[in-house]
MIKE-942326 format. One record per atom (N, C-alpha, C): residue number from 1; residue in three letters; z, y, x. Coordinates in Angstrom, 3 decimals, always signed. Layout:
BEGIN
<r seq="NUM" type="ALA" c3="Z" c2="Y" c1="X"/>
...
This chain:
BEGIN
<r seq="1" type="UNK" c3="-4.583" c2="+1.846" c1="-29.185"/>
<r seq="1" type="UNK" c3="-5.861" c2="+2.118" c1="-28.527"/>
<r seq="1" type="UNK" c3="-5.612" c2="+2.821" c1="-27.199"/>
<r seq="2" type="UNK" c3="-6.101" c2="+2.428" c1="-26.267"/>
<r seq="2" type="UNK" c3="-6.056" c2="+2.766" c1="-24.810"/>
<r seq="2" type="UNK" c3="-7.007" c2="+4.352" c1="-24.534"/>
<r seq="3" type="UNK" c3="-6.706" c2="+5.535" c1="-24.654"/>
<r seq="3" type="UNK" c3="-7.459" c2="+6.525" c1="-24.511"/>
<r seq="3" type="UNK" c3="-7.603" c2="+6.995" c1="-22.665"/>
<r seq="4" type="UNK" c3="-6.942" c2="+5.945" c1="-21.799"/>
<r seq="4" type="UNK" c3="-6.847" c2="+6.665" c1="-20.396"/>
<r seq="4" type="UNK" c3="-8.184" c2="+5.946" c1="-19.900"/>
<r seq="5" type="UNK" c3="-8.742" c2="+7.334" c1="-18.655"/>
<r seq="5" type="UNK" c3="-10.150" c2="+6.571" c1="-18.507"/>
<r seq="5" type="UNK" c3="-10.246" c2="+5.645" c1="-17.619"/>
<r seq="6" type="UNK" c3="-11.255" c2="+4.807" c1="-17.688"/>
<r seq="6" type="UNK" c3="-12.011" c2="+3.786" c1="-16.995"/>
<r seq="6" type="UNK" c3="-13.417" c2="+4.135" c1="-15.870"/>
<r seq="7" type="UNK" c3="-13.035" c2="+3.716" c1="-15.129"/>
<r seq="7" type="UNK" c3="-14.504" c2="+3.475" c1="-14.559"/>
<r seq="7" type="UNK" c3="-15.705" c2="+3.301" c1="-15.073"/>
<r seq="8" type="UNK" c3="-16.271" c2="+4.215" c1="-15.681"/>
<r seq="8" type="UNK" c3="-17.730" c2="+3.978" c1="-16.330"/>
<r seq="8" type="UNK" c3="-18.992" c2="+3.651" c1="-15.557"/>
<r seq="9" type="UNK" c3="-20.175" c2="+3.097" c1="-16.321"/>
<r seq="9" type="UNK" c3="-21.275" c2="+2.674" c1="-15.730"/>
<r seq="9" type="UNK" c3="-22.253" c2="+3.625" c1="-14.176"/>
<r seq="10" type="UNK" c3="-21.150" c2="+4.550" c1="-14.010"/>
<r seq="10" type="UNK" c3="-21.896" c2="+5.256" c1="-13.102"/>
<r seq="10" type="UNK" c3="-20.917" c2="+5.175" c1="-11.900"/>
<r seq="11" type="UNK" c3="-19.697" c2="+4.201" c1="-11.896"/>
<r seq="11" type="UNK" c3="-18.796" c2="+4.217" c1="-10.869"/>
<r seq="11" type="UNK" c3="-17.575" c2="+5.495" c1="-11.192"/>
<r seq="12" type="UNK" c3="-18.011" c2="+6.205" c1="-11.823"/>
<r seq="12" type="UNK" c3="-17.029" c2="+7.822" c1="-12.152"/>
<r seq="12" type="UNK" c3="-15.644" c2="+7.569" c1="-13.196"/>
<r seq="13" type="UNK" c3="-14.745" c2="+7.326" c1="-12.253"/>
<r seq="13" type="UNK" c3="-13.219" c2="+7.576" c1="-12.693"/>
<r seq="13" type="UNK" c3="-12.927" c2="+9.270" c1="-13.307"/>
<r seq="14" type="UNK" c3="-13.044" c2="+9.486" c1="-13.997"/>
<r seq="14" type="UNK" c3="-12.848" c2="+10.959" c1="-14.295"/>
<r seq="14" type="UNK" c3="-11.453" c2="+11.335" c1="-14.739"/>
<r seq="15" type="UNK" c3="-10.580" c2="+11.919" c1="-13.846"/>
<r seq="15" type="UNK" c3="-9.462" c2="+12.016" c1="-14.367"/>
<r seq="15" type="UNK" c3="-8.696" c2="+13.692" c1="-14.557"/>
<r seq="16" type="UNK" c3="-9.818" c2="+14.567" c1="-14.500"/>
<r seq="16" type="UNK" c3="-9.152" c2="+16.065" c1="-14.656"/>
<r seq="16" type="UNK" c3="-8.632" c2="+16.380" c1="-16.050"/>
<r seq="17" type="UNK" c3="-8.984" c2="+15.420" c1="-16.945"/>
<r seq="17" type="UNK" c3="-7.711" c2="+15.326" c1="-18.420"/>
<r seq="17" type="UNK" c3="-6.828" c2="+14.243" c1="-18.678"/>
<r seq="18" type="UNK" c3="-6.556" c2="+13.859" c1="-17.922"/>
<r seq="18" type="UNK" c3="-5.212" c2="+12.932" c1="-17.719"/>
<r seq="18" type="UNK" c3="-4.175" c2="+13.742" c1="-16.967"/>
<r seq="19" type="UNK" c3="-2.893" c2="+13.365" c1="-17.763"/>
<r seq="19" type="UNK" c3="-1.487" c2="+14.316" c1="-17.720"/>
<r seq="19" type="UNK" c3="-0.974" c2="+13.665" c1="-16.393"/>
<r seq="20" type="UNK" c3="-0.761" c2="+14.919" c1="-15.210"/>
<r seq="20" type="UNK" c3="-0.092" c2="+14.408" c1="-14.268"/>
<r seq="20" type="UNK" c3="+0.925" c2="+13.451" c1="-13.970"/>
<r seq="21" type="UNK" c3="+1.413" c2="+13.114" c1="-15.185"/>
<r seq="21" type="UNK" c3="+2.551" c2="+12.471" c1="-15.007"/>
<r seq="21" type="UNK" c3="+2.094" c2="+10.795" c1="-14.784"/>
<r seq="22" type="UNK" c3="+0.805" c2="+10.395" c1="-14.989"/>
<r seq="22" type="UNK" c3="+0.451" c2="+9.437" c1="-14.827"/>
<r seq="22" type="UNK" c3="-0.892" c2="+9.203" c1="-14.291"/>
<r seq="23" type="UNK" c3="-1.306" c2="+9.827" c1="-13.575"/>
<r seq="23" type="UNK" c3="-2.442" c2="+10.214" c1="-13.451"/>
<r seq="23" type="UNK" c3="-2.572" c2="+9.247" c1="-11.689"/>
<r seq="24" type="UNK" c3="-1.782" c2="+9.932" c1="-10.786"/>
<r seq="24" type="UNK" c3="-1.515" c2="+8.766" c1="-9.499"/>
<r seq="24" type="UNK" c3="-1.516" c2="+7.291" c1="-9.749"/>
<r seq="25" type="UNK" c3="-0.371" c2="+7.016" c1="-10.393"/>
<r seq="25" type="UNK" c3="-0.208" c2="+5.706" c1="-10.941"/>
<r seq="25" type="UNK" c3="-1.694" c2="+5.189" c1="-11.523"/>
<r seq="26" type="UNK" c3="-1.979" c2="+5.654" c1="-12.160"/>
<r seq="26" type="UNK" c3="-3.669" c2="+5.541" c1="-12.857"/>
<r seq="26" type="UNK" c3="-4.630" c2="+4.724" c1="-11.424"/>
<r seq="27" type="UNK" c3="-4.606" c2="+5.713" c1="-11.148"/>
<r seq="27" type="UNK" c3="-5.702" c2="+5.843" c1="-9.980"/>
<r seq="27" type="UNK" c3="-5.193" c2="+5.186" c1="-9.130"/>
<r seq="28" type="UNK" c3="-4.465" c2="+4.649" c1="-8.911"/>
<r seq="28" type="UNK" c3="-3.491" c2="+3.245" c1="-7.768"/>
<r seq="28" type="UNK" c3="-4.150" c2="+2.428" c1="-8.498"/>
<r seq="29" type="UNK" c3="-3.719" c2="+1.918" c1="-9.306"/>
<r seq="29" type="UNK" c3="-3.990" c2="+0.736" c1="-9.861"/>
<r seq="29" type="UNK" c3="-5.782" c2="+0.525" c1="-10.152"/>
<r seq="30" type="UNK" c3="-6.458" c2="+1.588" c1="-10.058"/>
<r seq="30" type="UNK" c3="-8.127" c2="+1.343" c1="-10.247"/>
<r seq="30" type="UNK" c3="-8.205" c2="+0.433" c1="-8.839"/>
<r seq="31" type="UNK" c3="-7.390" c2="+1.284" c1="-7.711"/>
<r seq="31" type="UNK" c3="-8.218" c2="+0.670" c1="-6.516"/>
<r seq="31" type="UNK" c3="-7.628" c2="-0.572" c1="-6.602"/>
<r seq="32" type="UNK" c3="-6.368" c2="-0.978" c1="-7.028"/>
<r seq="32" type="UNK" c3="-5.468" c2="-2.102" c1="-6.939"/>
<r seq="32" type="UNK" c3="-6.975" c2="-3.579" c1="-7.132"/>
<r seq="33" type="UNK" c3="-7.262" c2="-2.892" c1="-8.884"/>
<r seq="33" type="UNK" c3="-7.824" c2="-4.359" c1="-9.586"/>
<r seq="33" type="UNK" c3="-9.039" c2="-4.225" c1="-8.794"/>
<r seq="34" type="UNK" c3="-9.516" c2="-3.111" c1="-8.232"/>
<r seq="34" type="UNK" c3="-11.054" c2="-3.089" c1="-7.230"/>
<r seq="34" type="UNK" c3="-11.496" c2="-4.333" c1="-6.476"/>
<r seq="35" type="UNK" c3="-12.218" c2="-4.935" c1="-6.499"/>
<r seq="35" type="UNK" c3="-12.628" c2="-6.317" c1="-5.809"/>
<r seq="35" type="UNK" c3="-13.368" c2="-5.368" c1="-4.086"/>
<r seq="36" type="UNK" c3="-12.686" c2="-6.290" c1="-3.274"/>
<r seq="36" type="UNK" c3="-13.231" c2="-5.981" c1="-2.053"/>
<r seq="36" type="UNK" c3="-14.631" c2="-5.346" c1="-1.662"/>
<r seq="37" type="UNK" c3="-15.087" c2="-3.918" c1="-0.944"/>
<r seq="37" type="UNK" c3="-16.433" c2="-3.914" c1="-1.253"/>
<r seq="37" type="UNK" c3="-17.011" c2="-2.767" c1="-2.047"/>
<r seq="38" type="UNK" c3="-16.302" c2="-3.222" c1="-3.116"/>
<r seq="38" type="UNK" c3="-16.635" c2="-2.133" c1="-4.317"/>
<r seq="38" type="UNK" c3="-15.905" c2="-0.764" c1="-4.067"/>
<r seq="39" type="UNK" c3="-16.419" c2="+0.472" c1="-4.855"/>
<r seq="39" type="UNK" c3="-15.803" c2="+1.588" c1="-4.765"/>
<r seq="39" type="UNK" c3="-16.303" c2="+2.264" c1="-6.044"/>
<r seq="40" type="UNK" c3="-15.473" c2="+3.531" c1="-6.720"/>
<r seq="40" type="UNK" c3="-15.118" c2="+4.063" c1="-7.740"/>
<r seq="40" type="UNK" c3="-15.669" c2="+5.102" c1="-7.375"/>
<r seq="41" type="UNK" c3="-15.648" c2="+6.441" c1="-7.827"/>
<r seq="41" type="UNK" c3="-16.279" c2="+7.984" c1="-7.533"/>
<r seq="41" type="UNK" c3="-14.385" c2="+8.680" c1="-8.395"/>
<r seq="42" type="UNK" c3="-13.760" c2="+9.500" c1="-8.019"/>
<r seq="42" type="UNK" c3="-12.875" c2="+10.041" c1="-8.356"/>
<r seq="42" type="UNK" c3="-13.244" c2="+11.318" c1="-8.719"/>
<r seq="43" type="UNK" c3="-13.434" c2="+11.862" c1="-9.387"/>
<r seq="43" type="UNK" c3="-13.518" c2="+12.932" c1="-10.209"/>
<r seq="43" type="UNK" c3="-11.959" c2="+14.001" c1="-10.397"/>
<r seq="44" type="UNK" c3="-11.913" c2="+14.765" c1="-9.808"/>
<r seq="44" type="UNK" c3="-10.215" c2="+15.588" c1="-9.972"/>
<r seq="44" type="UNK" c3="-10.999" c2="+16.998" c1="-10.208"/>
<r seq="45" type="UNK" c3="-9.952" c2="+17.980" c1="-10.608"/>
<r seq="45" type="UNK" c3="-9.710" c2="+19.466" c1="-10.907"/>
<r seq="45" type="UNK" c3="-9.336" c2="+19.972" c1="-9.446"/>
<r seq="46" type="UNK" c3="-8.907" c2="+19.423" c1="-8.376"/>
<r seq="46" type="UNK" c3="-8.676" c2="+19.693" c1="-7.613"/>
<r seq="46" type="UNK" c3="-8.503" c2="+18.621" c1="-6.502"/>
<r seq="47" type="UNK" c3="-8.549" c2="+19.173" c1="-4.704"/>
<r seq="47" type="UNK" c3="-8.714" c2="+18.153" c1="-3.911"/>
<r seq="47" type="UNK" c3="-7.517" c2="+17.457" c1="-3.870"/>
<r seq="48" type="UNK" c3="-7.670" c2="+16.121" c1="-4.221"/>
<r seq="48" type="UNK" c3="-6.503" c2="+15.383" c1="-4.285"/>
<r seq="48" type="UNK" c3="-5.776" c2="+14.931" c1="-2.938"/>
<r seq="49" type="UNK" c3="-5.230" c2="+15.833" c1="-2.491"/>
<r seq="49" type="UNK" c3="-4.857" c2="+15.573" c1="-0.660"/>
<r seq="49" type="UNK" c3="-3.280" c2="+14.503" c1="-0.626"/>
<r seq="50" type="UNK" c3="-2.357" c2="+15.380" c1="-1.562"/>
<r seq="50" type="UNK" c3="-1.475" c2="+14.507" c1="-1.692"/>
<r seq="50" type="UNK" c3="-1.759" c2="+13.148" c1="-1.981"/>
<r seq="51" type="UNK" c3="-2.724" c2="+12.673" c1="-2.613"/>
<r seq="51" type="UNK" c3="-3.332" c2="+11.508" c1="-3.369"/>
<r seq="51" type="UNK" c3="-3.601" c2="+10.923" c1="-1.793"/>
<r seq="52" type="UNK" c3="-4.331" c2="+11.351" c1="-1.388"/>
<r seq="52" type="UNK" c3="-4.750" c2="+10.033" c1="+0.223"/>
<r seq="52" type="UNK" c3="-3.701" c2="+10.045" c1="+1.193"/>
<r seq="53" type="UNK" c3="-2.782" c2="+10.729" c1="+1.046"/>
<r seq="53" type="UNK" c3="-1.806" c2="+10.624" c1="+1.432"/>
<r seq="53" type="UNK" c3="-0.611" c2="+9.244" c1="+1.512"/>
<r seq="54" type="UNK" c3="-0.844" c2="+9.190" c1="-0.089"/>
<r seq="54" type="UNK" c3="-0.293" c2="+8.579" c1="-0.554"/>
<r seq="54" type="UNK" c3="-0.932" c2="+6.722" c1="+0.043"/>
<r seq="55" type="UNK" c3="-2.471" c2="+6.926" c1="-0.373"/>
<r seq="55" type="UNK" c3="-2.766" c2="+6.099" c1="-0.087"/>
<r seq="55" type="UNK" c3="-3.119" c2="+5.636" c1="+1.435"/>
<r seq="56" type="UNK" c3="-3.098" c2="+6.365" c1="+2.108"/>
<r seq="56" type="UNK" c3="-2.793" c2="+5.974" c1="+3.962"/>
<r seq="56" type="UNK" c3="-1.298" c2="+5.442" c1="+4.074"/>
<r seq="57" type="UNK" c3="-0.431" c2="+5.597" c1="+3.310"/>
<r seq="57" type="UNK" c3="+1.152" c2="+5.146" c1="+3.290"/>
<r seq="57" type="UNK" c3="+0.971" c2="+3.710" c1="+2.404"/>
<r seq="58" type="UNK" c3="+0.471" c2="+3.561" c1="+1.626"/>
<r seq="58" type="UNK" c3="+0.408" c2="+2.443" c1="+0.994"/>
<r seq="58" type="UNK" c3="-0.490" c2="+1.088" c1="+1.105"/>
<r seq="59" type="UNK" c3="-1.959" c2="+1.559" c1="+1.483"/>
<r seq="59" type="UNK" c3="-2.913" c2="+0.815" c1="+1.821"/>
<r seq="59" type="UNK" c3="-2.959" c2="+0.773" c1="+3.242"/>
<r seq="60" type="UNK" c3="-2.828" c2="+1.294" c1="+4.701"/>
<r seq="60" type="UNK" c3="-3.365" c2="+1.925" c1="+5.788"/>
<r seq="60" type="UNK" c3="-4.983" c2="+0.676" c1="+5.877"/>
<r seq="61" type="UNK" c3="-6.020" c2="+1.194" c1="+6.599"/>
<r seq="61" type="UNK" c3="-6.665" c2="+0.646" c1="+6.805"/>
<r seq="61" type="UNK" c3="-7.509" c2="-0.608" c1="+6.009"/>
<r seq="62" type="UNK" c3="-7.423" c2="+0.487" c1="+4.399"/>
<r seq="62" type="UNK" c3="-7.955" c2="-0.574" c1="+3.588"/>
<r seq="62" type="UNK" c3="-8.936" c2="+0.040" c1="+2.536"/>
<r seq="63" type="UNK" c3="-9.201" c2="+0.941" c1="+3.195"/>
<r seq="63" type="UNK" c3="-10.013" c2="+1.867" c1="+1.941"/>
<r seq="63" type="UNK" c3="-10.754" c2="+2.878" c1="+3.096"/>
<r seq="64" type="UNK" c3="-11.890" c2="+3.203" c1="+2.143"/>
<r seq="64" type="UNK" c3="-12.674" c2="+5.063" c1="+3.030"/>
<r seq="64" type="UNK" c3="-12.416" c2="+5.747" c1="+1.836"/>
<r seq="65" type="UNK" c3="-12.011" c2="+7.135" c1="+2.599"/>
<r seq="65" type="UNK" c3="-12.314" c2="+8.173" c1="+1.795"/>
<r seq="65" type="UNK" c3="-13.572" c2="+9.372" c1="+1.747"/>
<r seq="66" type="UNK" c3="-14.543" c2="+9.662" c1="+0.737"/>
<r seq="66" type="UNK" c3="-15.776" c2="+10.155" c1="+1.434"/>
<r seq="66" type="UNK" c3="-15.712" c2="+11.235" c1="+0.450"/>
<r seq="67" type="UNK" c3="-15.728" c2="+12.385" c1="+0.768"/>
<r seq="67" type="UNK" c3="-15.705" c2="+13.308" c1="-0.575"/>
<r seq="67" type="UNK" c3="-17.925" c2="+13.270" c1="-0.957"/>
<r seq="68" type="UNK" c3="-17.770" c2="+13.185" c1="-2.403"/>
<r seq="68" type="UNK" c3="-18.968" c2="+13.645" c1="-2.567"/>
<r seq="68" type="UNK" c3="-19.387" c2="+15.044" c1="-3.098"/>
<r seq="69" type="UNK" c3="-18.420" c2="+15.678" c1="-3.547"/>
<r seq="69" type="UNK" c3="-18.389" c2="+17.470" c1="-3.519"/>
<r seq="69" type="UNK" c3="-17.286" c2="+18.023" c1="-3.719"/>
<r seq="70" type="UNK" c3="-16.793" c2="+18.836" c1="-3.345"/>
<r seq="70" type="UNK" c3="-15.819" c2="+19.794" c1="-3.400"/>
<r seq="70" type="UNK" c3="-15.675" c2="+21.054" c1="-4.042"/>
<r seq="71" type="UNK" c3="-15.862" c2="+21.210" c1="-4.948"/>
<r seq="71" type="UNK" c3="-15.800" c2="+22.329" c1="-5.961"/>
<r seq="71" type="UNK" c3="-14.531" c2="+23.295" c1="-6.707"/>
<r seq="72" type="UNK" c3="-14.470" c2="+24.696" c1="-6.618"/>
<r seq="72" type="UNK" c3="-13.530" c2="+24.744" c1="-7.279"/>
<r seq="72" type="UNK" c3="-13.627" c2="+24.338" c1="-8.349"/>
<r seq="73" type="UNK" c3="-11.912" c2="+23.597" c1="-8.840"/>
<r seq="73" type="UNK" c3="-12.031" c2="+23.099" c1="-9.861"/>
<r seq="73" type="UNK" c3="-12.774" c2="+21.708" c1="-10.693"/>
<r seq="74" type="UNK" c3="-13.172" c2="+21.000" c1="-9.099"/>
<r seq="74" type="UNK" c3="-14.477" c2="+19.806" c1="-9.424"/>
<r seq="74" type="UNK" c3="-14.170" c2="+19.149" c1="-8.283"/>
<r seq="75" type="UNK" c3="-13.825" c2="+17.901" c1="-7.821"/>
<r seq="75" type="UNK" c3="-13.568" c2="+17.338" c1="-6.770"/>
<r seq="75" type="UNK" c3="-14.110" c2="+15.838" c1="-6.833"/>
<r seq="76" type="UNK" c3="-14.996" c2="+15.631" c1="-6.279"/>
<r seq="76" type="UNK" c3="-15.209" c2="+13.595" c1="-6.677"/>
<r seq="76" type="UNK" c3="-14.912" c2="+13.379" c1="-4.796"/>
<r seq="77" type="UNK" c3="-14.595" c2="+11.871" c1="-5.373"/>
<r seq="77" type="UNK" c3="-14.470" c2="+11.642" c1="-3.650"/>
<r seq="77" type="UNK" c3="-14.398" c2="+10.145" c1="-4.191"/>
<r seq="78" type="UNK" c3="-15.723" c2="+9.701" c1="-3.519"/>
<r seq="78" type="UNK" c3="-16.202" c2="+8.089" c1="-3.168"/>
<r seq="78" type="UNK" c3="-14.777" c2="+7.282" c1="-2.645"/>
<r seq="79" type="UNK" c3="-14.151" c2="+6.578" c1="-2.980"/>
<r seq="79" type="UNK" c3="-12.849" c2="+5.263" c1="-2.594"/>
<r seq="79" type="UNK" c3="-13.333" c2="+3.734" c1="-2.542"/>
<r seq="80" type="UNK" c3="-13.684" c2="+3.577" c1="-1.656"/>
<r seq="80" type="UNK" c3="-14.748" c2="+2.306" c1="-1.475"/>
<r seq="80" type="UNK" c3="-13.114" c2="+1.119" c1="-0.863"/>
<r seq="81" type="UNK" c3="-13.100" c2="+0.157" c1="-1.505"/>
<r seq="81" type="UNK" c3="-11.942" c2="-0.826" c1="-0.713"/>
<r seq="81" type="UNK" c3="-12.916" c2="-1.655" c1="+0.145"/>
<r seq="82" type="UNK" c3="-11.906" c2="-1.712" c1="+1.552"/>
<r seq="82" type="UNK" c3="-12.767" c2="-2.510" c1="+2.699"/>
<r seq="82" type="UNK" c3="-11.912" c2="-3.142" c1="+3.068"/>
<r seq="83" type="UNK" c3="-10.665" c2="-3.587" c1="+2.522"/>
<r seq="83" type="UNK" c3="-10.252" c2="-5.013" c1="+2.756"/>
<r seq="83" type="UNK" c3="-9.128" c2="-5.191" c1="+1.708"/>
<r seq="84" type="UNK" c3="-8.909" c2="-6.676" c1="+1.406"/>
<r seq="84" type="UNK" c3="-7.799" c2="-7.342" c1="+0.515"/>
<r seq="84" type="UNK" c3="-6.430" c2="-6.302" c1="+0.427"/>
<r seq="85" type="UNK" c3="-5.259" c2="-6.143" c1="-0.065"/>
<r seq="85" type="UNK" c3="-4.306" c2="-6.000" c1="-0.185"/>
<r seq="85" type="UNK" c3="-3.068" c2="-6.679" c1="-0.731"/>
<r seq="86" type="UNK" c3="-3.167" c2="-8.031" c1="+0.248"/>
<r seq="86" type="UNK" c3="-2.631" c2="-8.804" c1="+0.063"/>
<r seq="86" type="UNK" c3="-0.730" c2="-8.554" c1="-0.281"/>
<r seq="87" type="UNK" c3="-0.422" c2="-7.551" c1="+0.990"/>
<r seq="87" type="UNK" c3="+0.555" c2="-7.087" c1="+1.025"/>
<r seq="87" type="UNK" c3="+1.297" c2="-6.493" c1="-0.296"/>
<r seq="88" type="UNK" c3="-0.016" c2="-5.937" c1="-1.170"/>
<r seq="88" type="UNK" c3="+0.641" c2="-5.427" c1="-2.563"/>
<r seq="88" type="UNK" c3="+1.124" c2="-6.500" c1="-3.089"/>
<r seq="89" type="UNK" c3="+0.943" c2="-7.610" c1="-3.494"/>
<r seq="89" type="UNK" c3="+1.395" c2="-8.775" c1="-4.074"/>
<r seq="89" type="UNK" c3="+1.794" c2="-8.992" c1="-5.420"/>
<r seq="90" type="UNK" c3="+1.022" c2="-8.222" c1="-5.822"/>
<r seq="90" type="UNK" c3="+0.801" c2="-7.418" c1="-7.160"/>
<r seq="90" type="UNK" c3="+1.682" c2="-6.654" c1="-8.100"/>
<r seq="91" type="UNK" c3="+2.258" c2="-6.054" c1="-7.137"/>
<r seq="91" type="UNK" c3="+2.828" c2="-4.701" c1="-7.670"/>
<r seq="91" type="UNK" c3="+2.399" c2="-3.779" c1="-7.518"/>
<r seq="92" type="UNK" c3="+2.510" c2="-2.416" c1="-8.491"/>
<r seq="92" type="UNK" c3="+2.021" c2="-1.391" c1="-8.704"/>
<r seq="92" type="UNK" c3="+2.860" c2="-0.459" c1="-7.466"/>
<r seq="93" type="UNK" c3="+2.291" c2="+0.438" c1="-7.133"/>
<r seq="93" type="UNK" c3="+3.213" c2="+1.837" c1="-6.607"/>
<r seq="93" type="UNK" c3="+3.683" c2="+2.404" c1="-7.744"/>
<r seq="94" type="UNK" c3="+4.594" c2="+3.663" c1="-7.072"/>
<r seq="94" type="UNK" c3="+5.169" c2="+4.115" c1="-8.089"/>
<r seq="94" type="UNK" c3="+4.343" c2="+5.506" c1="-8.263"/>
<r seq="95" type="UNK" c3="+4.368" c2="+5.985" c1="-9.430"/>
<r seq="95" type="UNK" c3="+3.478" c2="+7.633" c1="-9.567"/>
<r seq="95" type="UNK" c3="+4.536" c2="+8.757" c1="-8.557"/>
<r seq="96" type="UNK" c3="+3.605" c2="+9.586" c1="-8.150"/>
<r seq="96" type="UNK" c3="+4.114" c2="+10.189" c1="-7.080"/>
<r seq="96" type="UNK" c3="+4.835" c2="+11.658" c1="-8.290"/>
<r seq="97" type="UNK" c3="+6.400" c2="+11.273" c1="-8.024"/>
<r seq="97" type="UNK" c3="+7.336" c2="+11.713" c1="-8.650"/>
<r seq="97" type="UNK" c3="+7.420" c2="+13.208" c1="-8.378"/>
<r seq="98" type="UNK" c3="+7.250" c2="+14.228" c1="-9.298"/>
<r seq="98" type="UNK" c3="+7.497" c2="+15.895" c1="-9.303"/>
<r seq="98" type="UNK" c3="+6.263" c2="+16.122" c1="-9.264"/>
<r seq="99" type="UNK" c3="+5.341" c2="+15.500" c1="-9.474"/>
<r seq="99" type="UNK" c3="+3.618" c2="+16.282" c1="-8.880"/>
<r seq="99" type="UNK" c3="+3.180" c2="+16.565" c1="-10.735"/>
């Protein structure tokens, strides 16, 4: 049984109880299967900075990032994909190693 979360009916990826160790990797791959257009709500414990980081190195110019609040301890931030990623060619990234 698959207990890691999904995108539920409200767009909300919620991932502040998912174990770091897979938690990047996770959240790569939401935007990966994302159909052009569409966007997710990210939900973190904290502002995921390393995280867009990651993804300006991997995607450039293929995604917005929009925070919708910033909270201690509460972080969502809108990830809308605005173009193909052809270039992935359907491979995964790798989880961002020591985090």
């Amino acid at each position: 049984m698959n207990n890691l979360p999904e995108i539920g009916p409200d767009r909300m990826l919620d991932v502040r109880e998912t174990p770091c160790s897979i938690k990047h990797g996770l959240i790569l791959e939401t935007f990966i299967r994302l159909p052009v257009g569409e966007h997710f709500i990210l939900r973190n414990g904290h502002d995921p900075v390393p995280l867009r980081y990651q993804f300006e190195a991997e995607f450039p110019d293929s995604f917005t990032w929009d925070y919708v609040h910033c909270r201690p301890e509460d972080v969502a931030v809108k990830i809308t994909k605005t173009r193909s990623l052809s270039a992935v060619a359907g491979t995964l990234p790798h989880c961002c190693e020591g985090h």
